[in-house]
C-alpha positions as CSV (number, residue, x, y, z in Angstrom):
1,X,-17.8,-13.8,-24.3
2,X,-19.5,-15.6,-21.1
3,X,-17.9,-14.2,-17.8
4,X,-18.6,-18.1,-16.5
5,X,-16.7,-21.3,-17.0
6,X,-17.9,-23.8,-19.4
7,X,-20.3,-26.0,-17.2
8,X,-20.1,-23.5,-14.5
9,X,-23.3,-22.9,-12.7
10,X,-24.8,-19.2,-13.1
11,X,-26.1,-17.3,-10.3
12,X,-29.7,-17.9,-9.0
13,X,-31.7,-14.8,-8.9
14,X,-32.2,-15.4,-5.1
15,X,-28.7,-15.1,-4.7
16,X,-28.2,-11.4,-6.9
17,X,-29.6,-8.7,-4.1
18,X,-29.7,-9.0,0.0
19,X,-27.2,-10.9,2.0
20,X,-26.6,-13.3,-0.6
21,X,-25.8,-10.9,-3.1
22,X,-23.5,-9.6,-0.6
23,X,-21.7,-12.9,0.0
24,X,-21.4,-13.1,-3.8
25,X,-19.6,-10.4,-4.0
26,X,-16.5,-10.6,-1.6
27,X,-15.4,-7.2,-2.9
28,X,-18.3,-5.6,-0.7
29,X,-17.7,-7.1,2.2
30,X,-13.9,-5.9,2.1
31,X,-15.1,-2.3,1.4
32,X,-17.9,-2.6,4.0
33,X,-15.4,-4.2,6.7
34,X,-13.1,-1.2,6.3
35,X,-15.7,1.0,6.4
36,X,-17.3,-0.1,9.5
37,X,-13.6,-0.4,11.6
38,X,-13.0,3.1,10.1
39,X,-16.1,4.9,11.4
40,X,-15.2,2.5,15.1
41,X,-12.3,4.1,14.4
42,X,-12.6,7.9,14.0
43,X,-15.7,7.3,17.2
44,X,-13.0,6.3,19.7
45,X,-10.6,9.2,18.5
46,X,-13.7,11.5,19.4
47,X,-13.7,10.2,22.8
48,X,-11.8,13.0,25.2
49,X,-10.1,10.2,27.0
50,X,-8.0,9.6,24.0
51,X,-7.1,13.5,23.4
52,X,-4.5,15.3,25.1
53,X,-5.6,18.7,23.3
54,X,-8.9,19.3,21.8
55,X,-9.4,16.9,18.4
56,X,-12.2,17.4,15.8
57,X,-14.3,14.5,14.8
58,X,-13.1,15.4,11.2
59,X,-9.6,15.4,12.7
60,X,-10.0,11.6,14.4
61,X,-11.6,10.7,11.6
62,X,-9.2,11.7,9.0
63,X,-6.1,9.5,11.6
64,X,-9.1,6.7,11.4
65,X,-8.7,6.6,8.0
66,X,-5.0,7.2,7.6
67,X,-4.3,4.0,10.3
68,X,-6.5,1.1,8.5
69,X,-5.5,2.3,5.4
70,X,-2.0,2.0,7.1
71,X,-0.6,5.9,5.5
72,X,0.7,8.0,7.6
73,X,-0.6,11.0,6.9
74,X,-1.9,13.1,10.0
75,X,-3.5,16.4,11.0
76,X,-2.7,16.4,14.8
77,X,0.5,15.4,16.2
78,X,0.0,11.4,17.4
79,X,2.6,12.0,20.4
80,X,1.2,15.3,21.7
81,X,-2.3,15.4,20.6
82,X,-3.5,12.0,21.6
83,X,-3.5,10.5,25.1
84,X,-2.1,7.1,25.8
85,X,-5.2,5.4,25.0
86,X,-5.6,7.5,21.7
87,X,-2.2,6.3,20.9
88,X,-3.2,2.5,21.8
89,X,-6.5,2.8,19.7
90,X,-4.3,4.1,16.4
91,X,-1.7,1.5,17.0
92,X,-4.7,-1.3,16.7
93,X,-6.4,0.2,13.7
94,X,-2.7,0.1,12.3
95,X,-2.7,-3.8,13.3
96,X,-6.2,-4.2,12.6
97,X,-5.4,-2.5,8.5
98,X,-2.3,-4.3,7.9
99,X,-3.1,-8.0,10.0
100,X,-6.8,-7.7,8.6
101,X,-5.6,-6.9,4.5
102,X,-3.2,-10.1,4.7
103,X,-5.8,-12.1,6.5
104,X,-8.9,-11.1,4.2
105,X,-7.1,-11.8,1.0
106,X,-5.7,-15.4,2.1
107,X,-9.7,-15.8,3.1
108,X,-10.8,-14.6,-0.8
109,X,-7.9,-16.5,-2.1
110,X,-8.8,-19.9,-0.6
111,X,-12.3,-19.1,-2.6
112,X,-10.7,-19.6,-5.7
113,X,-11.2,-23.5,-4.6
114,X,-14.8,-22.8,-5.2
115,X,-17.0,-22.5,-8.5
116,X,-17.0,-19.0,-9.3
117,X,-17.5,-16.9,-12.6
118,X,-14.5,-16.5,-14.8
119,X,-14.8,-12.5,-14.0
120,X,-14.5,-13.1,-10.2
121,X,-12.1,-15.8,-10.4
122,X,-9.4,-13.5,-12.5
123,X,-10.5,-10.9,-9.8
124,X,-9.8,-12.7,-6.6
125,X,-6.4,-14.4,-8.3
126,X,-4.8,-11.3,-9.5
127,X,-5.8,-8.8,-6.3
128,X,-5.0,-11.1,-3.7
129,X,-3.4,-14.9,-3.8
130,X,-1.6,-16.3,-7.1
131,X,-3.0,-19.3,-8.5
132,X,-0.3,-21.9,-6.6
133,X,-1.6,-20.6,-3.5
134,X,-5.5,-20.7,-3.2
135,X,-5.6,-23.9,-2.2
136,X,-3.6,-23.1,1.0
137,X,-5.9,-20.9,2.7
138,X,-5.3,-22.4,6.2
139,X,-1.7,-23.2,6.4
140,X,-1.2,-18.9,5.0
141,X,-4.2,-17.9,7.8
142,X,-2.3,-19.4,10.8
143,X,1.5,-18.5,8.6
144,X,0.3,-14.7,8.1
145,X,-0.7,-14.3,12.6
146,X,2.6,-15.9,13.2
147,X,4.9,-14.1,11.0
148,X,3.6,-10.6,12.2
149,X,3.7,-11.6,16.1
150,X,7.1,-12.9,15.6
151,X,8.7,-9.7,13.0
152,X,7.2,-7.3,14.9
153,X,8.1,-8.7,18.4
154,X,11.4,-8.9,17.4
155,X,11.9,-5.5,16.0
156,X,9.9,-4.1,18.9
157,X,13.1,-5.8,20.9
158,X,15.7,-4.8,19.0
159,X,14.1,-0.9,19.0
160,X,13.5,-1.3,22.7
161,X,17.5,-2.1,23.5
162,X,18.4,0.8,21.4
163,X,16.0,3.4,22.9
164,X,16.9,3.0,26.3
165,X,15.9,-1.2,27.4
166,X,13.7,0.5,29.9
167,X,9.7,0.6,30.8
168,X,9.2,4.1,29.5
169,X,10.7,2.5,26.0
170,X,8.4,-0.6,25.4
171,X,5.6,1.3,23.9
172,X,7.5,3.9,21.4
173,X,9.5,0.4,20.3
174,X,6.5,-1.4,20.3
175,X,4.4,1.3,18.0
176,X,7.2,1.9,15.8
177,X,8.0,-1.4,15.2
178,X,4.1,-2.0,14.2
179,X,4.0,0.8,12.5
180,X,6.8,-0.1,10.6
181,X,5.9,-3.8,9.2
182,X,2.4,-2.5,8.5
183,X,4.3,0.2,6.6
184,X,1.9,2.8,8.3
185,X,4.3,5.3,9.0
186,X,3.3,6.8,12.2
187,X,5.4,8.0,14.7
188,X,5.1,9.4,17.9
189,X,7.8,12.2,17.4
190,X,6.9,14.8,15.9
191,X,10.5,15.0,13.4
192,X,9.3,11.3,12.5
193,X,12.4,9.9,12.4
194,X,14.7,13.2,11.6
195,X,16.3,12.6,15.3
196,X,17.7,9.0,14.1
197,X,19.1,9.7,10.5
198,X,23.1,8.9,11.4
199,X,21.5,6.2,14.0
200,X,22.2,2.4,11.5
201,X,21.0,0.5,14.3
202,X,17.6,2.3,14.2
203,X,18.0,2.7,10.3
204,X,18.4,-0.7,9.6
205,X,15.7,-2.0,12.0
206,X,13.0,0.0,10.4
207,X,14.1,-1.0,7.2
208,X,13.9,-4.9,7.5
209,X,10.7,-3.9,9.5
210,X,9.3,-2.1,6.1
211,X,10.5,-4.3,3.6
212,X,9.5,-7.8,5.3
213,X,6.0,-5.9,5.5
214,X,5.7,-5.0,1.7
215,X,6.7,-8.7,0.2
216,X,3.6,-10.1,1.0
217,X,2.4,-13.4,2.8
218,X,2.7,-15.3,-0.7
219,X,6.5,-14.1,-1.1
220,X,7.2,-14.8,2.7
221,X,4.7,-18.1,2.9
222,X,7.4,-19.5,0.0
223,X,10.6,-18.2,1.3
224,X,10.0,-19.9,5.0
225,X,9.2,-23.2,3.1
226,X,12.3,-23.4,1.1
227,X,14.4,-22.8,4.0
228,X,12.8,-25.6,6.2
229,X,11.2,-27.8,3.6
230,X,13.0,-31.4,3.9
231,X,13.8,-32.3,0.3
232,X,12.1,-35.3,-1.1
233,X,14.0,-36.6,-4.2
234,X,16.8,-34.0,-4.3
235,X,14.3,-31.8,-6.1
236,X,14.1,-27.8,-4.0
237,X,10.9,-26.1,-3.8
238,X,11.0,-23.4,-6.8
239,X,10.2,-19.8,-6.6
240,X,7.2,-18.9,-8.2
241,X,7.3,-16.2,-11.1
242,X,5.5,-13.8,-8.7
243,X,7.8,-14.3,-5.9
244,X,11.0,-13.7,-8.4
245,X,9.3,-10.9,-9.8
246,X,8.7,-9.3,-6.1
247,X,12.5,-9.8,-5.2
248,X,14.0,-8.3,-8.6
249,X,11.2,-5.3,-8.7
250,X,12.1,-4.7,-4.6
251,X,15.8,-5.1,-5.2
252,X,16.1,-3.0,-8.4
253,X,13.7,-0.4,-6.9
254,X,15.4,0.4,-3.9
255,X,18.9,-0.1,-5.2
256,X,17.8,2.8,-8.3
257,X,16.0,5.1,-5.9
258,X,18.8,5.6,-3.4
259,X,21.3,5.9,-6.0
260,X,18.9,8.7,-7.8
261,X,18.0,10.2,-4.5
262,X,21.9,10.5,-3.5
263,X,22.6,11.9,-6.8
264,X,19.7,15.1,-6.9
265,X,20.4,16.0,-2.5
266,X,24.0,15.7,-2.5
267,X,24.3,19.3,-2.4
268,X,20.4,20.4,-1.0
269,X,19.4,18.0,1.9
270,X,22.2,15.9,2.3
271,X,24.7,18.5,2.1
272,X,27.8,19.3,5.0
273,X,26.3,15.2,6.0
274,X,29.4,12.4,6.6
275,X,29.4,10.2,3.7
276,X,28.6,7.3,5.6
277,X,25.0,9.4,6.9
278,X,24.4,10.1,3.4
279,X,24.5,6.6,2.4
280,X,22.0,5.8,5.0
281,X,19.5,8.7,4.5
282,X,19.7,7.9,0.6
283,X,18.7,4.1,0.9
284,X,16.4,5.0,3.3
285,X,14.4,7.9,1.5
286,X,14.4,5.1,-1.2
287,X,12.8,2.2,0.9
288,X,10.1,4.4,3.0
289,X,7.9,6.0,-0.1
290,X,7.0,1.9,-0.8
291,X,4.9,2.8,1.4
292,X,5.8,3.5,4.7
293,X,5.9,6.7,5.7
294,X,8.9,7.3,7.9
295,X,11.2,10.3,7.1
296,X,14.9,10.8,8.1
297,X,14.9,13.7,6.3
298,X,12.8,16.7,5.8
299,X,10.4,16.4,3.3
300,X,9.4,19.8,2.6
301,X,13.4,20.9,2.3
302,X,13.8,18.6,-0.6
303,X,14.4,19.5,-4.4
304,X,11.6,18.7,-7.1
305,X,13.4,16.5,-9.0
306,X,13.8,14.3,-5.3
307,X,10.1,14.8,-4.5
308,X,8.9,13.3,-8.3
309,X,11.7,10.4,-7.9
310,X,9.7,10.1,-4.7
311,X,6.3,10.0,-6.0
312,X,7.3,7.1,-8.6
313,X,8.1,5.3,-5.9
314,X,4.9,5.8,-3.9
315,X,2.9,4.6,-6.9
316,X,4.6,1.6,-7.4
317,X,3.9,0.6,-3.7
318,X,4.6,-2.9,-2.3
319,X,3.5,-6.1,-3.7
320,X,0.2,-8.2,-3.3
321,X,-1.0,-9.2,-0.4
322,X,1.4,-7.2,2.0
323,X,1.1,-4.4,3.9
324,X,1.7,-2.1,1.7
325,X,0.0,0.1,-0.9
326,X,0.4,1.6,-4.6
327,X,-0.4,0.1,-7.8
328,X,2.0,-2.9,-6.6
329,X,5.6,-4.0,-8.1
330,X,4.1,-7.0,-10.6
331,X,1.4,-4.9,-11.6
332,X,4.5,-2.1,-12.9
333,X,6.3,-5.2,-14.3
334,X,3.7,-6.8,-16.3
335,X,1.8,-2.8,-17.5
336,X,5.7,-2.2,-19.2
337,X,6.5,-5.7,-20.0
338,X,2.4,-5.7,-21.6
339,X,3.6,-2.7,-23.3
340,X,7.0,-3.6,-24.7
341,X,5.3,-6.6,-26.2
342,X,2.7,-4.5,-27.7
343,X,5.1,-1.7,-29.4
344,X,7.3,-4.8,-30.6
345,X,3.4,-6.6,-32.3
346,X,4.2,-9.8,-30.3
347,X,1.2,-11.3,-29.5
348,X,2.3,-12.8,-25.8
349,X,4.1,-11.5,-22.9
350,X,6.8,-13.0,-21.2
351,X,8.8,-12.2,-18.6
352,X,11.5,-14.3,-17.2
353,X,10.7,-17.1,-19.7
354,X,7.2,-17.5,-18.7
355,X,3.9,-16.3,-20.4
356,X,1.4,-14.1,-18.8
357,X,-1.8,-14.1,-19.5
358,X,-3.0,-12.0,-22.3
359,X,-6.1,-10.9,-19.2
360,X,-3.3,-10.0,-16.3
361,X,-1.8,-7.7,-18.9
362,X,-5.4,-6.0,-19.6
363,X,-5.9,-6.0,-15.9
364,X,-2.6,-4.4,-15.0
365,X,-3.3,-1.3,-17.4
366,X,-6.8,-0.8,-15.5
367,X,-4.9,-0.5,-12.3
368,X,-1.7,1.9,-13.9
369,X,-4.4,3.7,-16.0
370,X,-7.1,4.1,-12.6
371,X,-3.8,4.9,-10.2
372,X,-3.1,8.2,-12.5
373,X,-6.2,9.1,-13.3
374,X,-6.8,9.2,-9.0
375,X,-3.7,10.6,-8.9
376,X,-4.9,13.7,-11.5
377,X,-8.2,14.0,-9.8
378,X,-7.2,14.1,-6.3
379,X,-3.9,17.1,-7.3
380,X,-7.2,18.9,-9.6
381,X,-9.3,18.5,-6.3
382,X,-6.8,20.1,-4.2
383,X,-5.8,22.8,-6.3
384,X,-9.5,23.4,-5.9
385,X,-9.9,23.6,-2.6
386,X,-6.2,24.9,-1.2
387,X,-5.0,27.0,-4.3
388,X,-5.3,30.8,-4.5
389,X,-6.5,33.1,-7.4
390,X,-2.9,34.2,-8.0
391,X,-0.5,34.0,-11.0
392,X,1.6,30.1,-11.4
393,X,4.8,31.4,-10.3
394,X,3.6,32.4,-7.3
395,X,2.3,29.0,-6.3
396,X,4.1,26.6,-8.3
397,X,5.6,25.0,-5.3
398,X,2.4,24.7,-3.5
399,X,1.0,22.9,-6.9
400,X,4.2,20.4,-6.3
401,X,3.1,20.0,-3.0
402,X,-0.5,18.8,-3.7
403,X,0.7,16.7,-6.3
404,X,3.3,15.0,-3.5
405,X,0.0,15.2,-1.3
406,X,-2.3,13.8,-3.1
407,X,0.4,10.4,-4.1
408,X,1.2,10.1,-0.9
409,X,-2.3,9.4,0.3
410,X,-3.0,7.4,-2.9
411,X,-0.2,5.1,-2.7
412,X,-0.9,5.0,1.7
413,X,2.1,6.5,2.0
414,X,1.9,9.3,4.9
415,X,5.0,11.4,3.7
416,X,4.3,15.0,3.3
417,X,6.1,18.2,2.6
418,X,3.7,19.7,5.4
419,X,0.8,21.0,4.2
420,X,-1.3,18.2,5.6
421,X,-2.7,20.2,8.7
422,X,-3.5,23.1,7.2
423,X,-5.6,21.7,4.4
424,X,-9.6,22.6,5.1
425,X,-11.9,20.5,5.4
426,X,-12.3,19.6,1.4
427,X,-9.1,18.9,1.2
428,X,-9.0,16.9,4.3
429,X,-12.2,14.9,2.9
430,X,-9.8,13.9,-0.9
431,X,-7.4,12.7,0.9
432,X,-9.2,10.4,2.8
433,X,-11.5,9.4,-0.5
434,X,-7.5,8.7,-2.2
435,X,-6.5,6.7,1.3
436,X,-9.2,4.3,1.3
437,X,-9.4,4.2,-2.7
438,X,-5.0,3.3,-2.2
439,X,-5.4,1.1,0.2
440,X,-8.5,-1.5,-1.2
441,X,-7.2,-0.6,-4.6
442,X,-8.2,0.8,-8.1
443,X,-8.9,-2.8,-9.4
444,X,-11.3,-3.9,-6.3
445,X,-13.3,-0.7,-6.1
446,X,-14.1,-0.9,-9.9
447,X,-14.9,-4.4,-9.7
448,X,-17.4,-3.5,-6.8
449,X,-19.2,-0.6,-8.7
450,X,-19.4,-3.1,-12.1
451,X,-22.2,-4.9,-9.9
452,X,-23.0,-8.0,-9.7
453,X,-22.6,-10.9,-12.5
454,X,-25.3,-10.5,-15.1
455,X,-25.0,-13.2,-17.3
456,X,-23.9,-13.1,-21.2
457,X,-23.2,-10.3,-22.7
458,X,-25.1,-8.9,-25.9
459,X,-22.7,-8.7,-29.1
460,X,-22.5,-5.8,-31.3
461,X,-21.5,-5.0,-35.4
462,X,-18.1,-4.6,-35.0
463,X,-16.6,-0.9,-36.6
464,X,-13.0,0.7,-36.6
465,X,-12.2,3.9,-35.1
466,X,-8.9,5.9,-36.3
467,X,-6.2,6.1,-33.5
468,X,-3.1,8.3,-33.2
């Protein structure tokens, strides 16, 4: 089958290599991008004016890449490690990752109102904008600045009144509250946010600061018009399937987790805790592995069945075009829904009454199918490079702990059950490889290393192969 539209133009040969071929690709120039502010980045963190304490390049680096790719995950303490001005340059990578994600993908979804090939056109549609929105690239640009100025000065306020409404409060609130709605997770305490776990009014501020982050501008872009949208013959503005999907995925997620969570730490981490302080650690160790990072509890105290419950939740992630990371709630829906339709030899998918296309479904077991396979390599990698010559039993839970490792930094998480500073410099290195691969996302890498378009395809003799 062509990768073009019928009629479509096919690229000129001018256009496959240099700058053109560049421009061609927008995948590239979303890796490069990142790239380039990362290396900026991990520079600046060199510098000794923004140390406190002695920092390794590999060390700045490694926060570099844990801020764009909005994680989490550290090797030096942010509050006592960096200076001031360290701390100001990682709160702007975090901006600079989240603001620049949301802002890049409106830009390759308003290019789906160009000719492209079929290939980059399902690309483009399923990574970043759904198809009702890619001719709306403005209107989201200018929505997406003003949303994230207004959330996260208005959580930086509410934060501020409750640590103190003085000067020495306006940056912690203003960090945390960035940190939070990019769903970075970094914190300049050391406990996270251990200190705060009976605290609602903190609680709750973090959480509406990490969920409103992981919807995504297309969710949020759709909500703010039906609220002010004037009706015009008593017809409302409908929710698109993605948006319901992204409420009823969110909702039932969080709702599930902190009822599972509740259930396995009732008598480990939350144990001797008021019932009311239970409540609120439980939904919030639910809402924080999609994927922001924060702890109330400690992670490294937890029980295994808490920490895998914890790892599904990091790989499901956000949704599209948000903040956060993970293989994304409508990718999950449609793999299983693609799959149930499959086992049952139904020939389309539906969900909520609607069809999907028979190619979202093929795309969304790429992404599952790349997402584990990252997930094994990176916990292989680690057993490598941090594991002992000894027998299992003897470092079973540190096994657990790479595995927790390595998901965390895949789905741009940043919780961890503390190994994170002592890994060496290998292990260091995979985690950053499974930050940047988490945060661009399985689907946009591989479409980068496929190349370039290369016209039709050569057909073979067709031949079975026995499954099963």
């Amino acid at each position: 089958m062509r990768d073009d539209f019928p009629g479509e133009d096919s690229p000129s040969p001018s256009k496959e290599g240099g700058l053109g071929g560049l421009l061609a690709r927008p995948q590239a120039v979303l890796i490069l991008s990142f790239a380039a502010v990362i290396l900026l980045g991990g520079a600046l963190l060199s510098m000794p004016f923004c140390q406190v304490h002695p920092v390794a390049f590999l060390d700045g680096l490694f926060t570099s890449v844990s801020a764009v790719c909005v994680t989490g995950l550290v090797t030096k303490d942010t509050g006592g490690d960096f200076s001031l001005a360290g701390q100001w340059v990682i709160l702007g990578l975090i901006q600079v990752g989240g603001l620049g994600i949301m802002t890049f993908s409106a830009f390759l979804g308003s290019l789906l109102g160009r000719r492209l090939s079929l290939r980059n056109h399902y690309v483009l549609q399923d990574v970043f904008l759904p198809e009702q929105s890619s001719g709306k690239f403005g209107k989201i640009l200018v929505f997406i600045v003003v949303v994230t100025a207004v959330v996260e000065a208005l959580g930086a306020l509410l934060l501020w009144i409750r640590l103190g409404a003085n000067q020495a409060a306006l940056f912690p609130a203003l960090f945390h509250s960035v940190s939070a709605f990019c769903n970075a997770g970094f914190s300049l305490w050391s406990d996270s946010l251990v200190r705060f776990r009976g605290d609602p009014w903190v609680n709750l501020v973090i959480l509406g600061l990490i969920v409103t982050g992981g919807l995504g501008h297309v969710v949020l872009f759709e909500v703010t018009r039906r609220i002010f949208h004037h009706r015009k013959k008593d017809l409302p503005v409908l929710f698109s399937l993605h948006t319901r999907l992204v409420f009823w995925t969110t909702l039932s997620l969080i709702v599930l987790g902190a009822v599972l969570f509740f259930l396995f730490e009732s008598g480990n981490s939350l144990a001797g805790l008021p019932a009311g302080e239970k409540a609120l650690a439980s939904l919030f160790q639910s809402v924080t592995p999609r994927t922001a990072g924060f702890n109330t509890l400690d992670m490294g105290a937890l029980s295994t069945p808490a920490l895998l419950l914890l790892v599904c939740l990091m790989l499901v992630g956000g949704s599209p075009g948000s903040t956060a990371g993970g293989m994304k709630t409508t990718t999950f829906v449609v793999f299983f829904a693609s799959l149930r339709s499959w086992l049952r030899g139904e020939e389309n998918v539906t969900i909520f009454k609607r069809e999907i296309p028979l190619e979202a479904g093929k795309r969304s077991v790429v992404i599952a199918s790349s997402v584990f396979l990252l997930l094994a390599a990176g916990t292989f990698v680690l057993s490598l490079t941090e594991g002992k010559p000894v027998p299992f039993h003897k470092q079973g839970s540190f096994l657990t702990a790479y595995f927790f490792e390595a998901a965390s930094a895949l789905g741009t998480v940043g919780l961890s059950t503390g190994v994170t500073p002592t890994l060496s410099g290998l292990g260091k290195a995979t985690l950053m490889v499974l930050m940047f691969a988490g945060r661009l996302g399985p689907l946009t890498l591989a479409t980068f290393a496929r190349g370039p378009e290369k016209g039709p395809k050569v057909g073979y003799p067709e031949e079975q192969v026995m499954l099963g």
